[in-house]
N, C-alpha and C positions, 0 to 999 in steps of 0.2 A: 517731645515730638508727638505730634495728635497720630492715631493707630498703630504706636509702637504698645507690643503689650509687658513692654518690662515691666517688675516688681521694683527693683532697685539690688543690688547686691549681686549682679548678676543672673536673678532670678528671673523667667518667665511665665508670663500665666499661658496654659494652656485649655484654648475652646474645648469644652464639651469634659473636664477633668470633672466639676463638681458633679455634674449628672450624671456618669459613669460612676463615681463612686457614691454616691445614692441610692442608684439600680443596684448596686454590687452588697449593701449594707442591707438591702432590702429581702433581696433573694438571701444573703446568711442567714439573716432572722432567721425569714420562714424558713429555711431548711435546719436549722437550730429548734424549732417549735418542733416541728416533724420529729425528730430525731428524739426530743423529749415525748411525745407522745406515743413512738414506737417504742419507747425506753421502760415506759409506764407499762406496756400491755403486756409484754415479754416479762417483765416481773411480777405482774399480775399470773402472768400463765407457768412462773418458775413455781409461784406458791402455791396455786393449788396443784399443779403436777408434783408435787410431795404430800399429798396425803394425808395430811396430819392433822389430826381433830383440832376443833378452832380452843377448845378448852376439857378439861380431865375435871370429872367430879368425884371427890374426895370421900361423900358421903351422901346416903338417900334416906329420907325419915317417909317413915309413911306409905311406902307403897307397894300393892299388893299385884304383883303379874302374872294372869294365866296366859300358858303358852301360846294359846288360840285366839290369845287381842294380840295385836301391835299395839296399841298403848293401853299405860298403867291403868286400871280401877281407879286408883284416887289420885290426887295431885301430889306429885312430887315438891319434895323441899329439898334442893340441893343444896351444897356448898363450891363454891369451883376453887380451886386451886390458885 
């Protein structure tokens, strides 16, 4: 029958379902990126609000510090951890 919109099975298609759920898949994304990208900075801003040097060095050959430089007289050779 021409403008009947059965599928068969008792199924109907329903105007305007696919493009609703397009719109619907569309805006999850982007709100799933979002939430990934706010996820990122918050654990970005967990690690540095703990403080903790980026590496510990084990040992230093060579270098000689008066109290009145902020940096060493000669180059340092470290080791890191």
């Amino acid at each position: 029958m021409p403008g009947d919109s059965r599928l068969g099975d008792g199924w109907y298609a329903v105007p305007g379902w696919t493009s609703l759920m397009i719109v619907t898949t569309v805006i999850g994304s982007g709100l799933s990126i979002s939430l990934g990208i706010v996820g990122q900075y918050i654990g970005r801003i967990y690690e540095q609000a703990k403080a903790r040097p980026l590496y510990l060095v084990a040992a230093t050959v060579n270098v000689d510090t008066d109290p009145g430089l902020a940096e060493p007289t000669q180059r340092a050779f470290t080791k890191a951890i």
